[in-house]
C-alpha positions in Angstrom: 0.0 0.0 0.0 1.0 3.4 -0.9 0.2 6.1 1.5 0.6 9.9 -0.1 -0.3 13.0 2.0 0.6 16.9 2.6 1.7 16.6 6.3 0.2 19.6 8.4 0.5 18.3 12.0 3.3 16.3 13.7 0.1 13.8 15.3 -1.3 13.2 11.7 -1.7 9.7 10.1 1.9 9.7 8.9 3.3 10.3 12.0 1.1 7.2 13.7 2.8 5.0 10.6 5.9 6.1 11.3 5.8 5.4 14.8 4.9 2.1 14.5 7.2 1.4 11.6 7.6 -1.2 8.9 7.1 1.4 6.3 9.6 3.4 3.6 8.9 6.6 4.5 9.9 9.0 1.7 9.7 13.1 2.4 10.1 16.0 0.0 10.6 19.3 1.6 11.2 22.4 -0.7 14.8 23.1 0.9 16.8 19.6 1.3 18.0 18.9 4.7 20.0 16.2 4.4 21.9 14.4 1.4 19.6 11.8 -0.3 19.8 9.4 -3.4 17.4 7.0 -5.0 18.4 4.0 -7.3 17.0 1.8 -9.1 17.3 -2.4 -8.8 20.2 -1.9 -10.5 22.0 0.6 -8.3 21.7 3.4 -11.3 21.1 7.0 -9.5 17.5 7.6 -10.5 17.5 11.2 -8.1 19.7 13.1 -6.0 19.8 16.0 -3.5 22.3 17.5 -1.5 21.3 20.1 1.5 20.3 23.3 0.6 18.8 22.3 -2.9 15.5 23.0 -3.9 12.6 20.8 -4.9 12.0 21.9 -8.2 14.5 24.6 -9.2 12.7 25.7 -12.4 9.7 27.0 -10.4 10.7 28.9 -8.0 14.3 30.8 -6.9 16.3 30.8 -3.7 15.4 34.5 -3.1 11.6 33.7 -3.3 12.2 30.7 -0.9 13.6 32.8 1.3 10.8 35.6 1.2 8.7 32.9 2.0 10.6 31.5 4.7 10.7 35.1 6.2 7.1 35.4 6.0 5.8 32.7 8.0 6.1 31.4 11.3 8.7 28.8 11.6 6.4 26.3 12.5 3.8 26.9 9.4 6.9 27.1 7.2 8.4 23.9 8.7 4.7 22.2 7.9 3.8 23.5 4.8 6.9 23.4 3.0 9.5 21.2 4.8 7.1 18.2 5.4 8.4 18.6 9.0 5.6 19.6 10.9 5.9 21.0 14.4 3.6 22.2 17.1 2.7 25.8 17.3 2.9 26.0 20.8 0.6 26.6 23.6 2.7 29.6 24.8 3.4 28.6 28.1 6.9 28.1 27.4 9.0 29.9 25.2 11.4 27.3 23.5 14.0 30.3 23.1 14.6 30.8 26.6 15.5 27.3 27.7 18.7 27.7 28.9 21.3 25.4 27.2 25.1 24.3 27.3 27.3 23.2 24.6 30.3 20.7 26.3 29.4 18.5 29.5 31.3 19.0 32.6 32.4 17.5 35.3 29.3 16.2 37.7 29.4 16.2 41.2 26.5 13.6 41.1 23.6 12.0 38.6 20.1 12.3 39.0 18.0 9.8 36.8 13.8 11.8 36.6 11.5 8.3 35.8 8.0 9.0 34.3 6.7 5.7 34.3 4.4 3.6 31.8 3.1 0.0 31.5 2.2 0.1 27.4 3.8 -1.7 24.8 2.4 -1.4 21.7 0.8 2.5 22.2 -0.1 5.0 25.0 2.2 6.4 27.0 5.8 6.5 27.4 8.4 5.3 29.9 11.0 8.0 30.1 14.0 8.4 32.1 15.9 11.9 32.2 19.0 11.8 33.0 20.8 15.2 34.6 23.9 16.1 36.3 24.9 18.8 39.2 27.8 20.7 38.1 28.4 24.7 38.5 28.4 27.2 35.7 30.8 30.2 35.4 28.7 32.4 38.6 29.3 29.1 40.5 25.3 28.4 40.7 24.6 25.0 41.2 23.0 24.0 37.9 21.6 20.3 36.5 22.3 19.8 32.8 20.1 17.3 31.2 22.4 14.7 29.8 20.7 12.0 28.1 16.3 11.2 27.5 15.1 7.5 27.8 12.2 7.0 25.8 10.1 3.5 25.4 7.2 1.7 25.4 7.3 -1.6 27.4 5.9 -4.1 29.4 5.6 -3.3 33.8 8.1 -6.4 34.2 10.4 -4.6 32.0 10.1 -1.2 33.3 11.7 -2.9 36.5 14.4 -4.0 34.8 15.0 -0.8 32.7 15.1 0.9 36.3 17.7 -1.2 38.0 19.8 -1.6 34.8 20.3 2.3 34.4 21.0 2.6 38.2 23.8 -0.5 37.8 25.3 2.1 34.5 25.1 5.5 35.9 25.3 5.1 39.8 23.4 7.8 40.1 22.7 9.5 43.4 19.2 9.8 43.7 15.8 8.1 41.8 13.5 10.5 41.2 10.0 8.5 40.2 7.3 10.0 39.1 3.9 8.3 38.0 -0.1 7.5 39.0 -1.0 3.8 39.5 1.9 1.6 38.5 4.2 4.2 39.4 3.1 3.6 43.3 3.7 -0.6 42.8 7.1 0.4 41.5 8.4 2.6 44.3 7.1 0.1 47.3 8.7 -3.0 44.7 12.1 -1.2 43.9 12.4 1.0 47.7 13.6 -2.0 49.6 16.6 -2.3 47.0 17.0 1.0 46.3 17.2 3.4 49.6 18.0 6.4 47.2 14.2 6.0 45.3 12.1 8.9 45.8 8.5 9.4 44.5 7.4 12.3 42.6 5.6 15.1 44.0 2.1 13.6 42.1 1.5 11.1 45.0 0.6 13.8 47.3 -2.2 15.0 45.2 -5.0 12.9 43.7 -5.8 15.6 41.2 -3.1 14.5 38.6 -3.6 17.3 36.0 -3.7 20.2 38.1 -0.2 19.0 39.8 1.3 18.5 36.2 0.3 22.0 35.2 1.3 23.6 38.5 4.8 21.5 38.3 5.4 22.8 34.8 5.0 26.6 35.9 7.5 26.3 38.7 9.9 24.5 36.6 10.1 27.2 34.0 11.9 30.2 36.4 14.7 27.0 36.7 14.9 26.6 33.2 14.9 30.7 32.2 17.3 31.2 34.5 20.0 28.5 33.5 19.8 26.7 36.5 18.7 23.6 34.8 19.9 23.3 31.0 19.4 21.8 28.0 22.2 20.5 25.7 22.3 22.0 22.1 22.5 18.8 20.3 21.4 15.4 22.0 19.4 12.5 20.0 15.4 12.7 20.5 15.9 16.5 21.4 13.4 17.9 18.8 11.1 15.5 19.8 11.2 16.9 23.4 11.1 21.0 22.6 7.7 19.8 20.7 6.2 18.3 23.9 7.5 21.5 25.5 6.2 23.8 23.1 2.9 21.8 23.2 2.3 21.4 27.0 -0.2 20.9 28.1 -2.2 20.5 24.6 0.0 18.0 23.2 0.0 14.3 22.3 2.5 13.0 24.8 3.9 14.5 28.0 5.7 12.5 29.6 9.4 13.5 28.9 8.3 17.0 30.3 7.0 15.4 33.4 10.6 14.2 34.0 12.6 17.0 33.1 10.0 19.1 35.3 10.0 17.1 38.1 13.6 18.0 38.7 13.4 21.5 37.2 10.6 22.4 39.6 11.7 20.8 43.4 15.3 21.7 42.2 16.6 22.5 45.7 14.9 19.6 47.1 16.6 17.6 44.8 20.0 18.5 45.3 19.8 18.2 48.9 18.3 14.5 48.8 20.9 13.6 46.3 23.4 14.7 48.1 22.4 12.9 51.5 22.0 9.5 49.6 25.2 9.9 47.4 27.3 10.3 50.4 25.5 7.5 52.1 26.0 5.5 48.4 29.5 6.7 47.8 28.2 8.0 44.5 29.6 11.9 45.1 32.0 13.1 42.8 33.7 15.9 44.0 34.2 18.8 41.5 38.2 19.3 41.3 39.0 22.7 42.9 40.7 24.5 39.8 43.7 26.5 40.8 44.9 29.1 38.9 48.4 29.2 37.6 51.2 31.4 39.1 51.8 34.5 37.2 54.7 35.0 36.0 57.3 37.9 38.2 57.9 40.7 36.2 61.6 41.4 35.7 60.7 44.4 38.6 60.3 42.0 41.1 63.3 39.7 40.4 65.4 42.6 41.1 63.8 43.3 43.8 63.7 40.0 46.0 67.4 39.9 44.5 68.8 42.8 46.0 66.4 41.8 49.1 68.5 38.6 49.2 72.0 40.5 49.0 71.1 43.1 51.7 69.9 39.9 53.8 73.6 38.3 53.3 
């Protein structure tokens, strides 16, 4: 079967195919984004495209592109003419303030943010966010979000996902975050696990109003650079949609983990810290002397003739 359609909306039919996969997905945005080339059975170059090439060439100039491009909100632009549709936003968050950092660090300790699912074939998401406590140049105590888990599996398997990143990372503190079989988890994996602590959401039975509320106290942390967001990471577009979406969007559950830390950041540091000493899993941030600057050729004559008058 041969599926052709004008994508408008990243939740449209093409995007449920693709997510289930299986099928030769084949895009053609006006500007080209990436090198591509088609063959035939015979390995003969039916098509090519490098990056920056337009679609068709004869109909339209770069300059005209570019009016266009200019003329429309990125996210229109990105839809109608890129076949890369993205979310509009709700305007809650403004993706261009999100503090971010280029190079990792050196971590004092690793926090690992679980928002937890039990779906395997579609629903929800299990998703681990990974950050870690480092100071920036003003000496803040900041968390830089190092790495996004993202999967859909089984309960058993969320277990084992769980204990298999805590035997990889060692990290200080378990922050777990979810309704229902979140709660199982946390009584299960607490008797292994003395640095497991459950999300703020199991204090409060009205699950949409905490998400909402966590999400506004999160963004001051985020503004501010005291938690960041790397420049490049894998699945990063994927979560500045469900940021820019929140809370009208498909999925939320990798902004439920970053927020969970962003918004109790304090809290989080302190707990982390407890259990990492008690855990051995404190890295100590090197103190960073600075180097000796070198005399001037005024004060080697001086502590030289100080010397001599001392003879």
């Amino acid at each position: 079967m041969i599926v052709v359609m004008h994508r408008l909306a990243p939740d449209d039919f093409t995007a449920t195919l693709l997510e289930k996969g299986g099928w030769f997905h084949i895009s053609l945005p006006l500007i080209a984004v990436e090198a591509l080339a088609y063959t035939d059975g015979s390995g003969r170059e039916l098509w090519t495209r490098k990056p920056g090439d337009l679609l068709s060439p004869g109909w339209t100039t770069p300059q005209a592109v570019d009016d266009i491009r200019r003329s429309l909100p990125k996210e229109i632009f990105e839809g109608q003419y890129q076949q890369n549709p993205q979310f509009g936003g709700s305007g809650i968050c403004s993706i261009d303030r999100l503090a971010r950092f280029e190079e990792r660090s050196h971590y004092e300790l690793i926090v690992h943010s679980w928002d937890l699912a039990g779906t395997k074939s579609g629903g929800d998401w299990t998703v681990c966010a990974k950050f870690g406590l480092t100071r920036d140049q003003e000496q803040r105590e900041v968390f830089d979000l190092l790495e996004i888990i993202r999967v859909r599996i089984e309960l058993p398997d969320v277990r084992d996902l769980i204990r298999n990143q805590d035997h990889i990372d060692k990290p200080a503190l378990l922050v777990v975050d979810g309704v229902g079989i979140g709660r199982a988890i946390v009584q299960e994996l607490r008797r292994e696990m003395p640095h497991l602590e459950p999300g703020t959401s199991f204090d409060d039975q009205n699950v949409s109003g905490v998400k909402v509320r966590r999400f506004h106290n999160a963004m001051p942390a985020m503004y501010d650079g005291l938690v960041r967001l790397p420049t490049t990471m894998p699945g990063l577009e994927t979560l500045l949609a469900e940021f820019a979406a929140f809370p009208d969007g498909r999925n939320d559950d990798q902004v439920d983990a970053v927020c969970n830390v962003a918004a109790n950041r304090e809290l989080v540091i302190r707990r982390a810290r407890l259990f990492g000493e008690r855990l051995g899993r404190i890295r100590p941030i090197p103190r960073v002397v600075p180097p000796t600057p070198p005399k001037s050729r005024d004060q080697e004559l001086y502590e030289r003739r100080r010397w001599q008058y001392r003879d």
